[in-house]
C-alpha positions in Angstrom: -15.4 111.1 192.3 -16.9 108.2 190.7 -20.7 107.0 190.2 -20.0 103.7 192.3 -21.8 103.1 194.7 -20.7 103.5 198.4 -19.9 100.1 200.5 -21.4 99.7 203.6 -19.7 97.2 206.1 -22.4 96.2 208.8 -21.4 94.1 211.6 -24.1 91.8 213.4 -23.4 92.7 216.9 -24.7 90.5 219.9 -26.3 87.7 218.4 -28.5 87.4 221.3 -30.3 90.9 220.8 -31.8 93.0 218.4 -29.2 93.1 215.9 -30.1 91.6 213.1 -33.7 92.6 213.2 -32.7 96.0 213.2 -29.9 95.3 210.0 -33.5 93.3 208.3 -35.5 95.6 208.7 -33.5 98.9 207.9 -33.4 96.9 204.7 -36.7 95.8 204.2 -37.7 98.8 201.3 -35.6 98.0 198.4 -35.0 101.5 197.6 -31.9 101.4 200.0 -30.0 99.1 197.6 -30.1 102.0 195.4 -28.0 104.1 198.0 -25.3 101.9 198.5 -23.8 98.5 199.1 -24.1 96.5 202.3 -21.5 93.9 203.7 -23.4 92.0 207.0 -20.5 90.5 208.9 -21.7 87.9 210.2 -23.1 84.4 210.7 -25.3 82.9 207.6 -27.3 80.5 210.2 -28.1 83.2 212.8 -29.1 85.6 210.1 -30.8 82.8 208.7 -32.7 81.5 212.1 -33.6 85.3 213.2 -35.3 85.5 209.3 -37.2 82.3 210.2 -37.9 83.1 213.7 -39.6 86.6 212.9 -40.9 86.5 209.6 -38.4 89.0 208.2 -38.5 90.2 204.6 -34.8 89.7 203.9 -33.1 87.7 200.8 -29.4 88.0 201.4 -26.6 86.1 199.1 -23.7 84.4 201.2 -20.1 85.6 200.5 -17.1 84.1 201.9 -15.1 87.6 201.1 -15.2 91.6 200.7 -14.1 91.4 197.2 -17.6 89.4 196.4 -19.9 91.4 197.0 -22.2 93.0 194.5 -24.7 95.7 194.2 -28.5 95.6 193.9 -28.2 92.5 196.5 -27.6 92.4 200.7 -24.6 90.4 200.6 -23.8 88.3 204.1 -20.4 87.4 204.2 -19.5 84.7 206.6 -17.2 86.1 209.2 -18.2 83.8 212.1 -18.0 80.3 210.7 -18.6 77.9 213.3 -22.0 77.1 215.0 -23.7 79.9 217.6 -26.1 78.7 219.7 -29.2 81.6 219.8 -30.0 82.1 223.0 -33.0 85.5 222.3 -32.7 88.0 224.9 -29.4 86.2 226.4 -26.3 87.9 226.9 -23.5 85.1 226.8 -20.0 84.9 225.9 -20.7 82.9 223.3 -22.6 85.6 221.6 -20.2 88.4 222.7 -17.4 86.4 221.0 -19.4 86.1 217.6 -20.0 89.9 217.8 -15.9 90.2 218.0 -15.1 87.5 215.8 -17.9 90.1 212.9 -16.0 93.6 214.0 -12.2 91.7 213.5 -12.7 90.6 210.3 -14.3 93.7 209.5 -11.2 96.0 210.8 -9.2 93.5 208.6 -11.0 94.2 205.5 -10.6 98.1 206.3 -6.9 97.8 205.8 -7.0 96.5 203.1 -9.2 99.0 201.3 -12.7 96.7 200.9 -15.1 98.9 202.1 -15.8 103.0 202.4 -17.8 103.2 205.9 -18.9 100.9 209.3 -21.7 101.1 210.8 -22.0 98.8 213.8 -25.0 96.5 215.8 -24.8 96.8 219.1 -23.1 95.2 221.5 -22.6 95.0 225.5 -19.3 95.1 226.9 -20.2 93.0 229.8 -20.0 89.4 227.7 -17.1 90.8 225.5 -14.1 88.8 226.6 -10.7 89.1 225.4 -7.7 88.4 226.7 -5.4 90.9 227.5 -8.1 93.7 227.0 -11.1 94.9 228.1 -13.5 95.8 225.7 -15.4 99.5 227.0 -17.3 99.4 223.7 -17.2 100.1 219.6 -15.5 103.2 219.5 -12.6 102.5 221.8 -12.2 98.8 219.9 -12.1 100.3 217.0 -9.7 103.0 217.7 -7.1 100.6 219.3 -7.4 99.2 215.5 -6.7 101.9 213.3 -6.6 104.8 214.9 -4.3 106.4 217.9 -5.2 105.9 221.3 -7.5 109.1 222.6 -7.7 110.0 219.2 -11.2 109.7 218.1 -14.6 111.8 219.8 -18.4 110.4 219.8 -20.7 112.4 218.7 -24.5 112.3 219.5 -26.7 113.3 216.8 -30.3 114.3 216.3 -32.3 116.8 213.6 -31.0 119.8 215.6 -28.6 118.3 217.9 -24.8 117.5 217.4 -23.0 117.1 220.9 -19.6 115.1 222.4 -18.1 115.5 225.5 -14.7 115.9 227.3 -14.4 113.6 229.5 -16.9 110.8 227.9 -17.8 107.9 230.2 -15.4 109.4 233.4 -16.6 108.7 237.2 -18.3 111.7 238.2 -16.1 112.0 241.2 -13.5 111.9 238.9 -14.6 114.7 236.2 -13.7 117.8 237.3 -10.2 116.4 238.2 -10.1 115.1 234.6 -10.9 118.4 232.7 -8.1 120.7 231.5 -7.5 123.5 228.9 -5.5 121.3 227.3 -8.7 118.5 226.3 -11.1 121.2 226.2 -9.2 122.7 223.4 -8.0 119.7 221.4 -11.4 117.7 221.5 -13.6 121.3 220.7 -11.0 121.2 217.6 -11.3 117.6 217.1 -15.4 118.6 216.8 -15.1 121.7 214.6 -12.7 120.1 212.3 -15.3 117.1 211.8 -18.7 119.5 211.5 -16.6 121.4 208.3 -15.2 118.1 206.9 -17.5 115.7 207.6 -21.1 117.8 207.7 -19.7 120.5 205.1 -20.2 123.3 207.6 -18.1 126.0 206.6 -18.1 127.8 209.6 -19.2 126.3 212.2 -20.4 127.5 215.9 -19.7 125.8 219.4 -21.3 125.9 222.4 -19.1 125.4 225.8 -21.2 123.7 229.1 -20.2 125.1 232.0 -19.2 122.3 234.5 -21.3 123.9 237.6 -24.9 124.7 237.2 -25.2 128.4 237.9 -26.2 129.1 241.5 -27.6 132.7 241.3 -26.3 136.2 239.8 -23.5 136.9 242.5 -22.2 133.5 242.1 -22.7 132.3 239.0 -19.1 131.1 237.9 -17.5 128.4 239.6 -13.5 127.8 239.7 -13.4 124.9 236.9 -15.1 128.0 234.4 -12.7 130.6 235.8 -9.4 129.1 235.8 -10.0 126.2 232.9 -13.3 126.6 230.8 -13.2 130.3 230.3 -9.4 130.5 229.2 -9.5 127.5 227.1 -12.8 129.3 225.0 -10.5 132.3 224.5 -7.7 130.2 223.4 -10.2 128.4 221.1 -11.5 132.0 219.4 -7.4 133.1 219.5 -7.3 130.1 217.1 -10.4 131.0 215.1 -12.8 128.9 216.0 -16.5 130.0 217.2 -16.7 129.0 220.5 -19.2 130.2 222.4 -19.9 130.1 226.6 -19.3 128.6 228.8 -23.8 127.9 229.5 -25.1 126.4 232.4 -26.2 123.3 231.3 -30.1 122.9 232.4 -31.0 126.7 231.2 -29.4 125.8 227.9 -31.5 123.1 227.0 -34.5 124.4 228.4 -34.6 127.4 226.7 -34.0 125.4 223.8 -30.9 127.5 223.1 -29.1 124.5 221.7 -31.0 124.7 218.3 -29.0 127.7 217.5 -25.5 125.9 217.4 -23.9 123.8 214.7 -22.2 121.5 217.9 -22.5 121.6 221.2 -19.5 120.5 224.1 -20.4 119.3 227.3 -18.0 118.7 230.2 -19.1 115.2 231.2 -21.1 112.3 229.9 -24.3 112.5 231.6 -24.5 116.1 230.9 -24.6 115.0 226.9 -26.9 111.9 227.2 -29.3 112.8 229.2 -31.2 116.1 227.8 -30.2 114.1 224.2 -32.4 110.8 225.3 -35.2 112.9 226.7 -35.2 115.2 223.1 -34.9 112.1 220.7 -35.2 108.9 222.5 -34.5 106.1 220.2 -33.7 108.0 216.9 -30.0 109.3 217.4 -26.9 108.2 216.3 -24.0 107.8 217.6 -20.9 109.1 215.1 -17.6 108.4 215.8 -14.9 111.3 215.0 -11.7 111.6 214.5 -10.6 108.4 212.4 -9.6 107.1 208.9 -13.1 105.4 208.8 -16.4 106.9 208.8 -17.9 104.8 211.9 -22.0 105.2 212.4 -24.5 102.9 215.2 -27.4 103.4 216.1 -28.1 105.3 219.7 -29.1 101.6 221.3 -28.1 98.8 223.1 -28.6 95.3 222.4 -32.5 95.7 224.2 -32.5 91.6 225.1 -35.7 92.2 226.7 -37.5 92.7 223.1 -34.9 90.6 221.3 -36.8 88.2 219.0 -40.3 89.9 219.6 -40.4 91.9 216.4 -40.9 95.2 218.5 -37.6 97.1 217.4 -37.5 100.2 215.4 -35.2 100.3 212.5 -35.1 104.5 212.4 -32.4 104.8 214.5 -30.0 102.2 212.3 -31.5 103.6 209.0 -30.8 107.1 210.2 -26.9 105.5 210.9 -26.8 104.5 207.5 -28.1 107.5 205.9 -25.3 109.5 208.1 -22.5 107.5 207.2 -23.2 108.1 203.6 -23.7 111.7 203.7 -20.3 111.4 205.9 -18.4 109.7 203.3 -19.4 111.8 200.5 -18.8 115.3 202.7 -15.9 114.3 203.6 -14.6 113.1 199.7 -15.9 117.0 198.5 -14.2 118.4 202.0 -11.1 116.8 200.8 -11.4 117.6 197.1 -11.8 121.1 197.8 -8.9 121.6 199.7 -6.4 119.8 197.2 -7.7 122.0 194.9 -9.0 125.1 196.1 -10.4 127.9 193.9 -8.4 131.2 194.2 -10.0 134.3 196.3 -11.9 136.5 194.2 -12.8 139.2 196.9 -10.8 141.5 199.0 -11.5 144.5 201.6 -10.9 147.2 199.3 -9.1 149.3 202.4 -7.0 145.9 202.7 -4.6 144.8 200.2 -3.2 142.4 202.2 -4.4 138.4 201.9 -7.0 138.8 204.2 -10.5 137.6 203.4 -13.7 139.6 204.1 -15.2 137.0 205.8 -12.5 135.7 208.0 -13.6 134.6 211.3 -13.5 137.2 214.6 -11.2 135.5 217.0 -13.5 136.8 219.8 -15.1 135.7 223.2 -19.0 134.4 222.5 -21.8 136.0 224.7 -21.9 133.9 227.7 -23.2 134.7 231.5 -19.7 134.2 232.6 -17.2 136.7 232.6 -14.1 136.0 230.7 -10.7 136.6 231.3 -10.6 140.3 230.9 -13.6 140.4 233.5 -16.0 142.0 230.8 -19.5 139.7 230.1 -21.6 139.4 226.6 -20.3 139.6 223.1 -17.9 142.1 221.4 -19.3 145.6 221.3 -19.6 148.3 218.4 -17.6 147.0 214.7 -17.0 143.6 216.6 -20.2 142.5 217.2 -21.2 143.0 214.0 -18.4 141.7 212.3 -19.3 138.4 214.9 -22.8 138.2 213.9 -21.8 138.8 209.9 -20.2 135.3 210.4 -22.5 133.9 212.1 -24.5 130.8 210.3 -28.5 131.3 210.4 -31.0 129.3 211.6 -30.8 124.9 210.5 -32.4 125.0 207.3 -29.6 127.7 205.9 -26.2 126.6 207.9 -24.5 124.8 205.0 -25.9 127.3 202.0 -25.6 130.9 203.8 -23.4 130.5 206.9 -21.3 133.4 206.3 -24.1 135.8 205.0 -24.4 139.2 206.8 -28.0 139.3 208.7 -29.8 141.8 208.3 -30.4 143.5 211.7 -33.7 142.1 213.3 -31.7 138.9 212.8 -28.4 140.1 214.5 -30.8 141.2 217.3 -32.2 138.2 217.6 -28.7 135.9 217.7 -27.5 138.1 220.6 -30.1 137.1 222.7 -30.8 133.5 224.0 -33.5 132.3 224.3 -35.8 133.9 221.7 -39.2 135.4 222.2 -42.0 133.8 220.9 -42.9 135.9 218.4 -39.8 135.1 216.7 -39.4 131.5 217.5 -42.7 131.3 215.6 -41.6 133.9 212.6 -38.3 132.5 212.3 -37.3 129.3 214.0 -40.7 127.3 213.8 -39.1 124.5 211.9 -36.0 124.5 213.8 -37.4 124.8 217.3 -37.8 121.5 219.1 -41.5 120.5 220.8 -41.3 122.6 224.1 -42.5 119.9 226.3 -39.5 117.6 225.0 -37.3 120.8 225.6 -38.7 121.0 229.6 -37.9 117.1 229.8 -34.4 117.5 228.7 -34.1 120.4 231.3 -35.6 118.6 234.5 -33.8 115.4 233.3 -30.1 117.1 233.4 -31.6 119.1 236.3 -32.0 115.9 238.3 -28.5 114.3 237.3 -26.9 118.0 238.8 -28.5 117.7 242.0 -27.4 114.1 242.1 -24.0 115.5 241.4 -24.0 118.2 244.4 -25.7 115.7 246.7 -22.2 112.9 245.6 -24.9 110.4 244.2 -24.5 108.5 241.5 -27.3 109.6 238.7 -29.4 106.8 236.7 -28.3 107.0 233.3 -29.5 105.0 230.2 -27.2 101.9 229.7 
């Protein structure tokens, strides 16, 4: 691994919204040209008008090519040549097609190896046209380019908060139809195998939503977490990975349970979004797994009713920035590591097979559901504590000590969600998320549920 610093391709996005105010201003403290190297794609004379128009502090240097650019310097390469008329707080398809027109030539520079991550402006799909296609948004684009089809998984992310879902921007009539073992199973590994590559979690843990919220104690499994969740969890710890659940979804977040997992998978997209946009609002990011190229946007859309009125907050973009980087370089030690891994220096000294002490239980997580052998709660006796041992602590000590053995007020207190408040304050007081965001997050998921059993369609942010 080399000192050079990391290329950033930025695409402009709708050149009608809040784009390139957001790209100006993320840049606006020169200290991030220390970090890396950006690449706008896109028009010199919008970025140009939008500097004019708002008083931005941005000096860029026009490029006509990848291969140009240079450090120390925001370099604007022209990907959209021809004139675009502005229209602030527009969408047209005249700015929809110069937000293509950025991402195309961008995809084209990928191939040929000009830049190391994207991180894209938004965009709406409604003034996106192109023929023979219909354009669903940056991800799916994006994949079509490089990647397999169904091959990639967003990912929302906040300070404690890492979640996707299976079936991601489904009908809701059409969800439970549209969940199987099978995509439960292959997108929970698509997430694990992206928190230890591309967050350098060695061993991460998963929390399973249930589909249905949980009605009372008789009744609190429906069929969907009896015949598909449940088995596709034990198939998932048969493989060992830490999956843990299946959780009703509004006592999860309200509890503020959700703090104490590395990534969380919910069964349907408003079951992700929702509790996420009431806990962080406008400072996620959106991170796109499961392709070549590390792909970071801000958690926005283009906001045309603030476009051009200097009222947008970079945080979110410089928090995709910051997570693309950390990304690429996770991913480049990830890699590293296992080309060349160091040999094992411990073994069970009962065991003189190639087993590891630490290898991972391939057991059930402590959920209210039964699983398949009709017993509830976590492994008993050696089991449990062999669990717990590999269990990571609290957020502050996942990537250093996720494998350590607790000691036993801690394995206590991981067996049982949520946590008192003694030792949410002892223990988890940097970790813990502001209870009244926490109680939002519940009544907001609560409301889309009861939208769900009444066959209504929930409001949801667009």
């Amino acid at each position: 691994m080399d000192n050079k610093k990391i290329r950033v391709a930025i695409t402009h996005g709708d050149t009608n919204g809040i784009g390139y105010e957001l790209i100006f201003k993320a840049f606006s403290e020169p200290e991030m040209l220390e970090f890396c190297t950006p690449i706008i794609y896109g028009s010199p004379k919008v970025a140009a008008y939008y500097r004019k128009a708002m008083n931005l502090p941005a000096q860029f240097s026009i490029i006509q090519k990848a291969e140009d650019a240079e450090d120390g310097r925001i370099n604007l390469l022209a990907a959209v040549d021809e004139e675009v008329k502005v229209d602030m707080g527009l969408p047209t398809d005249e700015s929809g097609a110069a937000a293509i027109k950025a991402l195309d030539r961008a995809m084209t520079d990928y191939r040929n190896n000009l830049y190391d991550v994207l991180i894209t402006a938004p965009v709406s799909s409604q003034n996106v046209k192109i023929e023979g296609y219909t354009f669903k948004g940056h991800k799916e684009y994006i994949e079509t380019c490089i990647g397999d089809r169904n091959s990639s998984l967003s990912i929302l992310i906040g300070d404690d908060l890492r979640i996707a879902a299976i079936t991601e921007k489904t009908p809701l009539a059409q969800v439970a139809g549209a969940i199987s073992q099978e995509s439960i199973v292959s997108k929970t590994t698509l997430l694990w195998q992206t928190l230890k590559r591309d967050f350098l979690i060695t061993n991460p843990r998963i929390a399973v939503l249930a589909l249905n919220p949980s009605i009372n104690e008789e009744q609190s499994c429906g069929k969907e977490e009896r015949e598909i969740i449940i088995p596709a969890i034990d198939h998932l710890a048969d493989k060992g990975i830490q999956a843990f659940g299946p959780y009703p979804a509004d006592e999860f977040f309200g509890s503020g349970y959700f703090s104490e997992f590395d990534g969380i998978m919910a069964m349907y997209y408003d079951q992700a979004t929702v509790p996420f946009h009431a806990l962080y609002n406008e400072d996620g990011v959106l991170y796109t797994a499961g392709l070549p190229l590390i792909h970071t946007a801000a958690n926005t859309t283009p906001c045309y009713f603030m476009a051009g009125c200097n009222e947008a907050d970079p945080t979110s973009f410089r928090h995709a920035i910051f997570t693309a980087l950390d990304a690429f370089r996770h991913r480049e030690t990830s890699d590293e590591v296992g080309t060349n891994p160091l040999p094992k220096l411990y073994h069970e000294k009962r065991d003189e097979s190639e087993k590891v002490r630490f290898s991972i239980p391939k057991k059930h997580a402590p959920s209210p559901f039964p699983s398949k052998n009709g017993k509830q709660g976590a492994p008993k006796g050696n089991e449990q504590k062999e669990a717990q041992n590999n269990a990571p602590r609290n957020n502050e000590q996942k990537e250093a000590q996720n494998i350590a053995p607790r000691n036993n007020e801690q394995k206590e207190a991981q067996n049982n969600a949520p946590r008192n408040n003694e030792q949410k304050n002892n223990n988890q007081k940097a970790q813990q998320p502001n209870k009244q965001k926490a109680a939002q997050a519940a009544a907001a998921l609560s409301a889309v549920l009861s939208a769900v059993q009444a066959g209504q369609k929930p409001a949801s942010k667009e």
